[in-house]
C-alpha positions as CSV (number, residue, x, y, z in Angstrom):
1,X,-5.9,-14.1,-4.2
2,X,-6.1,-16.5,-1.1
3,X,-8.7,-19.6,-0.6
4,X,-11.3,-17.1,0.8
5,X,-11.2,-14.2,-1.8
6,X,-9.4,-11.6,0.0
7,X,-6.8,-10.2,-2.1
8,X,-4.5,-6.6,-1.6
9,X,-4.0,-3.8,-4.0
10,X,-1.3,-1.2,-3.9
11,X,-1.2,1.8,-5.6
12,X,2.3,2.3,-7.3
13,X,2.1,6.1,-6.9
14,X,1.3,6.8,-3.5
15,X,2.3,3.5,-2.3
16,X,-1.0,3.2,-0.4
17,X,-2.2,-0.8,0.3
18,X,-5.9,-1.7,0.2
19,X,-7.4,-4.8,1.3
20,X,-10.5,-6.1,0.1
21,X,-12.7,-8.9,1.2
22,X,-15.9,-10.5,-0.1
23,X,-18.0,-11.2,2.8
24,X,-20.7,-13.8,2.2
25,X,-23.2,-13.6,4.7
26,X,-25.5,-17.0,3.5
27,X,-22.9,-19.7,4.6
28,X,-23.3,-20.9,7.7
29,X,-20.1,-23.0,9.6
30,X,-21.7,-26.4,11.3
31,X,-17.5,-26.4,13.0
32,X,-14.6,-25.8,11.8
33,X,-14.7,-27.7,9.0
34,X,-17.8,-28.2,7.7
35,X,-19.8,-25.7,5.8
36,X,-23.7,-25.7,4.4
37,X,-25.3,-23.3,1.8
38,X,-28.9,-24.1,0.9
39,X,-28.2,-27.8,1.3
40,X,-24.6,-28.2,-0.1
41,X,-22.0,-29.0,1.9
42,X,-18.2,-28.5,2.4
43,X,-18.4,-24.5,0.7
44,X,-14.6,-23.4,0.7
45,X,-13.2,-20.6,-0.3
46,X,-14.5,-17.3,-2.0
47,X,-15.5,-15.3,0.4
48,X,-15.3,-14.8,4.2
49,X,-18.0,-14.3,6.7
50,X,-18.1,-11.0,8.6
51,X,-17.2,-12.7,12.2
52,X,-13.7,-13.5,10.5
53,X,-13.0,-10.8,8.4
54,X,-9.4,-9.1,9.1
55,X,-10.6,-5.7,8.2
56,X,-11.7,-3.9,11.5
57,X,-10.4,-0.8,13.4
58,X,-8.9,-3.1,16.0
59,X,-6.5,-4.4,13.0
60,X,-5.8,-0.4,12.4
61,X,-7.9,-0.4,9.2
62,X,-9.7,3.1,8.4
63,X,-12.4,4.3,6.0
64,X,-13.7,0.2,5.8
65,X,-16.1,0.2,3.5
66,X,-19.2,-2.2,2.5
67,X,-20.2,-2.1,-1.4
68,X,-23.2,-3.0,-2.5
69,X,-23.5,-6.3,-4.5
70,X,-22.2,-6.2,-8.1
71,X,-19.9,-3.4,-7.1
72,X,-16.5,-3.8,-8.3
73,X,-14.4,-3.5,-5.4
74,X,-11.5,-2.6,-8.1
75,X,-13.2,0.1,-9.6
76,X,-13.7,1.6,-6.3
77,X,-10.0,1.5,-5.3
78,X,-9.2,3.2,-8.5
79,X,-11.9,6.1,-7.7
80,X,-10.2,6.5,-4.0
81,X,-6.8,6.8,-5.5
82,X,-7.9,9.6,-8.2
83,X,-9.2,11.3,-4.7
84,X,-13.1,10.7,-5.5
85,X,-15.2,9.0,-2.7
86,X,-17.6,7.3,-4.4
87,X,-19.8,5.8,-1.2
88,X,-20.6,6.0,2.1
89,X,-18.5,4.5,4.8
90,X,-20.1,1.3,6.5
């Protein structure tokens, strides 16, 4: 897992790559180095913010997907793989 959370996960059977991303939509960049979140400073790492996410269509991502909070992005992968789809597309 990288400095901002995003992480990959490849199924070993189909061979199919998924990338996942926790978007944190509370920080708020001052520039490009400082960061506040209700009053603390210098947040790093654990999530991205949307504006800087990787996953788009432009990147030749499909089926992105937004999961509610305290959804495990793991457990979702794992349902696409068995060929469930367990939410709607964002």
């Amino acid at each position: 897992m990288s400095t901002t959370g995003r992480y990959f996960i490849r199924d070993r059977q189909s061979g199919r790559v998924f990338c996942v991303e926790p978007i944190n939509r509370r920080d708020q960049k001052l520039d490009d180095t400082t960061w506040t979140n209700g009053g603390i400073d210098a947040v790093r790492g654990g999530a991205v913010r949307e504006d800087e996410s990787i996953i788009t269509p432009e990147n030749g991502f499909t089926g992105i997907t937004y999961l509610p909070p305290g959804t495990s992005p793991d457990a979702y992968v794992e349902m696409l793989v068995k060929g469930a789809d367990p939410a709607p597309r964002g």
